[in-house]
C-alpha atoms as an extended CHARMM CRD file, in Angstrom:
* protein
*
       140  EXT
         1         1  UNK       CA            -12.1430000000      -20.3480000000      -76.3560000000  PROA      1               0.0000000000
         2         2  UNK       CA            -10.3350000000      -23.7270000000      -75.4620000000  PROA      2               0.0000000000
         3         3  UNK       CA            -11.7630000000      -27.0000000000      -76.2450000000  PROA      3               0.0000000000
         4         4  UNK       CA            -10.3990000000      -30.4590000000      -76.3550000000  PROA      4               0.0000000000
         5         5  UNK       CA            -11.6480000000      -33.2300000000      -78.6100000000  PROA      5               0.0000000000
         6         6  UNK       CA            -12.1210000000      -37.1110000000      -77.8320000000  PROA      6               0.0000000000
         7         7  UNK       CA             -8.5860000000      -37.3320000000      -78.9150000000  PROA      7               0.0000000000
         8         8  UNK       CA             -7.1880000000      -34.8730000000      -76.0410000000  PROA      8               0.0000000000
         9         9  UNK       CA             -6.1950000000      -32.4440000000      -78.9340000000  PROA      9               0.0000000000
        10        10  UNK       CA             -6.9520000000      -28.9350000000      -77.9720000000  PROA      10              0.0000000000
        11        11  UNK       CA             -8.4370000000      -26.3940000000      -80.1260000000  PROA      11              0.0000000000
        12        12  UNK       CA             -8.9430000000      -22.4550000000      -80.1730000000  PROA      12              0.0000000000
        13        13  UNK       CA            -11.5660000000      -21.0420000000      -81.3990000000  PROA      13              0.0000000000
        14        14  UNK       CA            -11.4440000000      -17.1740000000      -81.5460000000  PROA      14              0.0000000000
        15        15  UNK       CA            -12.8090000000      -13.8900000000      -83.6430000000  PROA      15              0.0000000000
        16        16  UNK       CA             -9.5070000000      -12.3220000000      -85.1130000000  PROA      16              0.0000000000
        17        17  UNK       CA            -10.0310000000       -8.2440000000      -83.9670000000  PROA      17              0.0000000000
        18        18  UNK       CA             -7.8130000000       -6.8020000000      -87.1320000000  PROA      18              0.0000000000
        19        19  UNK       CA             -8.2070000000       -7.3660000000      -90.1560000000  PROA      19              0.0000000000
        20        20  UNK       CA             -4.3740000000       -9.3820000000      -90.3160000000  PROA      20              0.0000000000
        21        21  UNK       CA             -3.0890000000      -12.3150000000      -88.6040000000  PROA      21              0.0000000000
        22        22  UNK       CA             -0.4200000000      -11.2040000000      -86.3320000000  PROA      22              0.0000000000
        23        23  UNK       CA              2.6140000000      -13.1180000000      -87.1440000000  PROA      23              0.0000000000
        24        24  UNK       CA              3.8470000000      -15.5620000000      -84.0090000000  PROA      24              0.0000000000
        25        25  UNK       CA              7.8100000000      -15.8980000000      -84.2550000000  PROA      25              0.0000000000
        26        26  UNK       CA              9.7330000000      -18.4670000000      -82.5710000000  PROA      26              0.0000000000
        27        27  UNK       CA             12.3620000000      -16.4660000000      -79.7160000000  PROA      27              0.0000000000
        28        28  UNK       CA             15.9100000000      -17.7070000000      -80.1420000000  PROA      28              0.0000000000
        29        29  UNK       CA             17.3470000000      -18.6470000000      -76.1880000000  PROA      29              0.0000000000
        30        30  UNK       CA             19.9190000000      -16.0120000000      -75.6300000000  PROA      30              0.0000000000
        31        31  UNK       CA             23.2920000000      -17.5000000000      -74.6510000000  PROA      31              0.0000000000
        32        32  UNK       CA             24.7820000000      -17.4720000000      -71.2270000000  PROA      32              0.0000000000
        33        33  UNK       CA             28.2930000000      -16.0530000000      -71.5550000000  PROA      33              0.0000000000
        34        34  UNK       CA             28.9690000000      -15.5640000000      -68.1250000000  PROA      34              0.0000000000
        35        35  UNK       CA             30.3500000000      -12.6780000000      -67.0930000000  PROA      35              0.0000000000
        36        36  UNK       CA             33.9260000000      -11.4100000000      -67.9140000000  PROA      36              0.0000000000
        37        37  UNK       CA             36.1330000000       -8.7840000000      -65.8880000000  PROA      37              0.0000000000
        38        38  UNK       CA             36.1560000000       -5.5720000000      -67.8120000000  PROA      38              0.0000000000
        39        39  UNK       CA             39.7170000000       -4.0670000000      -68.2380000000  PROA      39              0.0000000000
        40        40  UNK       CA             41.7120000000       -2.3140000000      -70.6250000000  PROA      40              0.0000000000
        41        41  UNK       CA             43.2940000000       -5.2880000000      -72.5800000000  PROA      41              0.0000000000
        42        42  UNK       CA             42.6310000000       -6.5520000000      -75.9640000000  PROA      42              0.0000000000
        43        43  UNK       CA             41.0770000000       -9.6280000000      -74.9130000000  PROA      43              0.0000000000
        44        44  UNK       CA             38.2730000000       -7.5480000000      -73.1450000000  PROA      44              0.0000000000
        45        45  UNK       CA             37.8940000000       -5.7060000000      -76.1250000000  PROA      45              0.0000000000
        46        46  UNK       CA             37.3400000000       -8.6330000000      -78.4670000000  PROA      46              0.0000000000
        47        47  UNK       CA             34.9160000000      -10.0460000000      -75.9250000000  PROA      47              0.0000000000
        48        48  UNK       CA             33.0080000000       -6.8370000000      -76.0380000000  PROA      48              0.0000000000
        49        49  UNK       CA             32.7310000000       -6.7620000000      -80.0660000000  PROA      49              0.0000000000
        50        50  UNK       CA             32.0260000000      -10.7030000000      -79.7160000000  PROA      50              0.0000000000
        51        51  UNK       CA             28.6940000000       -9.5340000000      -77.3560000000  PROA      51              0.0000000000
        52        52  UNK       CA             27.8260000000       -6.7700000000      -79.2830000000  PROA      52              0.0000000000
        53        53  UNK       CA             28.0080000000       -8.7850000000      -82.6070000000  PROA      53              0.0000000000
        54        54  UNK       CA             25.7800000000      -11.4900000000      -80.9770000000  PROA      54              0.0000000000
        55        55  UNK       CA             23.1580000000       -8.8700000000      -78.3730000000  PROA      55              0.0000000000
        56        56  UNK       CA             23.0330000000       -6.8560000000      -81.0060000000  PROA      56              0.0000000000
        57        57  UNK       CA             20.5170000000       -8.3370000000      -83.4370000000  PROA      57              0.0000000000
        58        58  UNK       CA             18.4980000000       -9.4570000000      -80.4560000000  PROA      58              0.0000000000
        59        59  UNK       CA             17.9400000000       -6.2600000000      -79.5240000000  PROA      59              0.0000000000
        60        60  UNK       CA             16.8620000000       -5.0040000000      -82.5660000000  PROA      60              0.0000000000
        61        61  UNK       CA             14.3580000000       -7.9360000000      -83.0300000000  PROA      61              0.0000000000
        62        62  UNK       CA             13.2430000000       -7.1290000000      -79.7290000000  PROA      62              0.0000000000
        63        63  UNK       CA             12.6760000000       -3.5990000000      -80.0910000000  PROA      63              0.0000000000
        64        64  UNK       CA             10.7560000000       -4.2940000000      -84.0410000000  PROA      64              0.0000000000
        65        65  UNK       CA              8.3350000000       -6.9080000000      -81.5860000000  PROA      65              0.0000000000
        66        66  UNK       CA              7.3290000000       -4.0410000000      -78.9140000000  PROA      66              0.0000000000
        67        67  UNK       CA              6.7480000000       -2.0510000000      -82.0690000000  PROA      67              0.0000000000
        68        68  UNK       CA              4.3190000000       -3.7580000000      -83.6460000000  PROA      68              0.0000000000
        69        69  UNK       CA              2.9000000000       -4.6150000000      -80.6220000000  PROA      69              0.0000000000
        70        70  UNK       CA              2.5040000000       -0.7040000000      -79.9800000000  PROA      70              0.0000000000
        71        71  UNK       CA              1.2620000000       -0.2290000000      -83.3920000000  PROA      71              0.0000000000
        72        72  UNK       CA             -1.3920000000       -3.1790000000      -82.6320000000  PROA      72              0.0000000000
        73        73  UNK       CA             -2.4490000000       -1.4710000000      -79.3290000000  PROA      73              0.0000000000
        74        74  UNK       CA             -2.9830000000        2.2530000000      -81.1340000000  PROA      74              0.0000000000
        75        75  UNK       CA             -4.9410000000        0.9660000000      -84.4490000000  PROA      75              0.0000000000
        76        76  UNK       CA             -6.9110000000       -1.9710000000      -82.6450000000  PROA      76              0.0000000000
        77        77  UNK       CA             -9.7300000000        1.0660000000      -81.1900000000  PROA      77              0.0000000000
        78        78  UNK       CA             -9.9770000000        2.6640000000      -84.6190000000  PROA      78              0.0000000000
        79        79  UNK       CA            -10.5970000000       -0.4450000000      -85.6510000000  PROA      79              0.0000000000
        80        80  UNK       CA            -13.4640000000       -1.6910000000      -83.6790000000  PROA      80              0.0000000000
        81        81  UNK       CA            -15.1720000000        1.5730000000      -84.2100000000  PROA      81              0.0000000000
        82        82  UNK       CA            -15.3180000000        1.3960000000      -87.7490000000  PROA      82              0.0000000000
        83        83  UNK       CA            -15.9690000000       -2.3610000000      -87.7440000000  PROA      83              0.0000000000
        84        84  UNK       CA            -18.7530000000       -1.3600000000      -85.1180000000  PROA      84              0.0000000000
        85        85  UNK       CA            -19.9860000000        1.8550000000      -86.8540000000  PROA      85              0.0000000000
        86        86  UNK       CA            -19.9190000000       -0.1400000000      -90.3780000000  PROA      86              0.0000000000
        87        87  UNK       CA            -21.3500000000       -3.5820000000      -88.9660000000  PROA      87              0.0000000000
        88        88  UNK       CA            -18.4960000000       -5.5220000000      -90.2760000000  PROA      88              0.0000000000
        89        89  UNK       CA            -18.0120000000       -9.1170000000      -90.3860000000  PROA      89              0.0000000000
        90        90  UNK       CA            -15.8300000000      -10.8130000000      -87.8300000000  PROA      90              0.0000000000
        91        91  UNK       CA            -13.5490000000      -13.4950000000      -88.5510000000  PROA      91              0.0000000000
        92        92  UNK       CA            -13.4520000000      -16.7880000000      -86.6530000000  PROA      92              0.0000000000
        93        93  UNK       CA            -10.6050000000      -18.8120000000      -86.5860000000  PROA      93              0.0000000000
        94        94  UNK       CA            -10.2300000000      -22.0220000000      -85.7920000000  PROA      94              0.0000000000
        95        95  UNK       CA             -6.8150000000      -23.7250000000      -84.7050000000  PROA      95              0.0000000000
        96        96  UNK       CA             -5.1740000000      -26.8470000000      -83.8810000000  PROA      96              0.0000000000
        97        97  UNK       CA             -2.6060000000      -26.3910000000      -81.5100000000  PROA      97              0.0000000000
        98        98  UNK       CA             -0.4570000000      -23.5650000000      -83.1990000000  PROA      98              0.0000000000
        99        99  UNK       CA             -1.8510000000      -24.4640000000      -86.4810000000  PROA      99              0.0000000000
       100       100  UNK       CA             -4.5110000000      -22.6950000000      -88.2610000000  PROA      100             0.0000000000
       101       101  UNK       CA             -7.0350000000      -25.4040000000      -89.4480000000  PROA      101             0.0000000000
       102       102  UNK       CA             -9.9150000000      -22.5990000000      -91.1500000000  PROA      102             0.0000000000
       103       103  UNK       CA            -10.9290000000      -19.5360000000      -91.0570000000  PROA      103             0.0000000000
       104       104  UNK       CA            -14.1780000000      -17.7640000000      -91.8770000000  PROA      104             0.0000000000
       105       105  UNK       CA            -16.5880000000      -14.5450000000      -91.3610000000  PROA      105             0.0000000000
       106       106  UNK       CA            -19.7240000000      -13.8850000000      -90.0540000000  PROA      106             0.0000000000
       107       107  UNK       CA            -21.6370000000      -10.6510000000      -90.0980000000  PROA      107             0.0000000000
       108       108  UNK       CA            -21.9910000000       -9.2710000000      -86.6460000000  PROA      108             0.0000000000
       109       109  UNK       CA            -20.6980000000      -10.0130000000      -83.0190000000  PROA      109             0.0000000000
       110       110  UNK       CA            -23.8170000000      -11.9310000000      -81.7280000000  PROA      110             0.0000000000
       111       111  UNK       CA            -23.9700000000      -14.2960000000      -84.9150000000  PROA      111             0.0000000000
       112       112  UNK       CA            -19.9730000000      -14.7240000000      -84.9060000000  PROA      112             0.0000000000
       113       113  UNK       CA            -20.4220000000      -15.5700000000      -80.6040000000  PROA      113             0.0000000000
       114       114  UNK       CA            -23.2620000000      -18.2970000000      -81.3860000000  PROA      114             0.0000000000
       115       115  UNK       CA            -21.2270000000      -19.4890000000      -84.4820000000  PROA      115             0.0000000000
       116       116  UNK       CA            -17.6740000000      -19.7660000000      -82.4510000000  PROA      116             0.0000000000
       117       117  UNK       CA            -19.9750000000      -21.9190000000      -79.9290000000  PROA      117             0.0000000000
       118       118  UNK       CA            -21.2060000000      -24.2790000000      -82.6070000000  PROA      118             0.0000000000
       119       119  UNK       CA            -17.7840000000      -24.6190000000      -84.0970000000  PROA      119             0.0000000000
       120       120  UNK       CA            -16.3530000000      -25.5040000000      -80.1900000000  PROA      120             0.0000000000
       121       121  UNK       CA            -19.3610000000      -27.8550000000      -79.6910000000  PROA      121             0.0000000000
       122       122  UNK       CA            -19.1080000000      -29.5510000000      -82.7960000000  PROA      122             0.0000000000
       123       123  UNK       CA            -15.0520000000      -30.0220000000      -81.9960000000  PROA      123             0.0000000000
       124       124  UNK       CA            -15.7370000000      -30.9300000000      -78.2730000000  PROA      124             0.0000000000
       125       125  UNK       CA            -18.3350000000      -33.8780000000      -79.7760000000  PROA      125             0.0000000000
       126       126  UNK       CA            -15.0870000000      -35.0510000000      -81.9270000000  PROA      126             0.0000000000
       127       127  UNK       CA            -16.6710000000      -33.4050000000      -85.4020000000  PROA      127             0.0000000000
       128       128  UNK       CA            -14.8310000000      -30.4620000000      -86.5910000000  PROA      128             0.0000000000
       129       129  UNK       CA            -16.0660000000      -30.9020000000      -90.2710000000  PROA      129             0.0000000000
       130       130  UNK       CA            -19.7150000000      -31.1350000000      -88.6560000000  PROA      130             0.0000000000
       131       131  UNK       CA            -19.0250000000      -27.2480000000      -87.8100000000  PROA      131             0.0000000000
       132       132  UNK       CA            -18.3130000000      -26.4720000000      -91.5220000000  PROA      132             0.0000000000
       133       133  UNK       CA            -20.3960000000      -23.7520000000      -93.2520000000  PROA      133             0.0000000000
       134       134  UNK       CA            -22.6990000000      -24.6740000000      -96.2180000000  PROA      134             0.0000000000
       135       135  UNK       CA            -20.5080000000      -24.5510000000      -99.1760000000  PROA      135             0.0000000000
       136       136  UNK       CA            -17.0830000000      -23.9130000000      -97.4620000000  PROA      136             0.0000000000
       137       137  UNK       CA            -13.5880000000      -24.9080000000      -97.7600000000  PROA      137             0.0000000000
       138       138  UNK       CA            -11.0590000000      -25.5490000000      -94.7380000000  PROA      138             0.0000000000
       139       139  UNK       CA             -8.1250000000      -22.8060000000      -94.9120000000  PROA      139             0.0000000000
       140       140  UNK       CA             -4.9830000000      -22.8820000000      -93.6060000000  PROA      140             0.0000000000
């Protein structure tokens, strides 16, 4: 859930569903080259290798992304059922903007759903260290 303190700031406070963060990676723009007549000559050749040296990698990085993303999608129902069947803890995390102010667990999905509601009412009232557990430290 979204919620802004007195500041304006906005905050996210979510439970994490696997048991890793998933990594968030900046996407380089990808260059406008135009478009160039293809033809026999050597210049069109060395543009090709020049586009291929530089589309290349892209594509690669793209196709690793939709992998894990696929990999994400196939282990995230084994997951819940063994967090479900087992009565795992769920981990709420708590960001500022894109930057991950704490993190902690709590033991079922009712407790973890009132505690990500104290945690967003304590940050909407401008007191995020009011939302602190006994006995915890911030993580980032």
């Amino acid at each position: 859930m979204k919620v802004q303190d007195p500041d304006g700031q906005t905050w996210r406070v979510r439970r994490r569903w696997l048991p890793w963060r998933r990594k968030v990676r900046d996407v380089p723009d990808v260059p406008d080259f135009g478009s160039f007549p293809g033809g026999d000559g050597p210049i069109s050749a060395i543009l090709t290798v020049i586009l291929l040296v530089v589309l290349l990698p892209l594509v690669i990085m793209f196709a690793v992304m939709l992998a894990e993303i696929l990999l994400l999608l196939l282990l995230l129902p084994l997951w819940l059922v063994v967090r479900a069947l087992l009565g795992g803890s769920w981990p709420i995390e708590v960001l500022r903007g894109r930057t991950y102010v704490r993190t902690e667990s709590v033991k079922g999905w009712t407790p973890s759903g009132v505690r990500m509601h104290d945690i967003a009412e304590a940050i909407r009232l401008g007191r995020p260290g009011a939302a602190e557990p006994l006995g915890a430290s911030p993580t980032g």
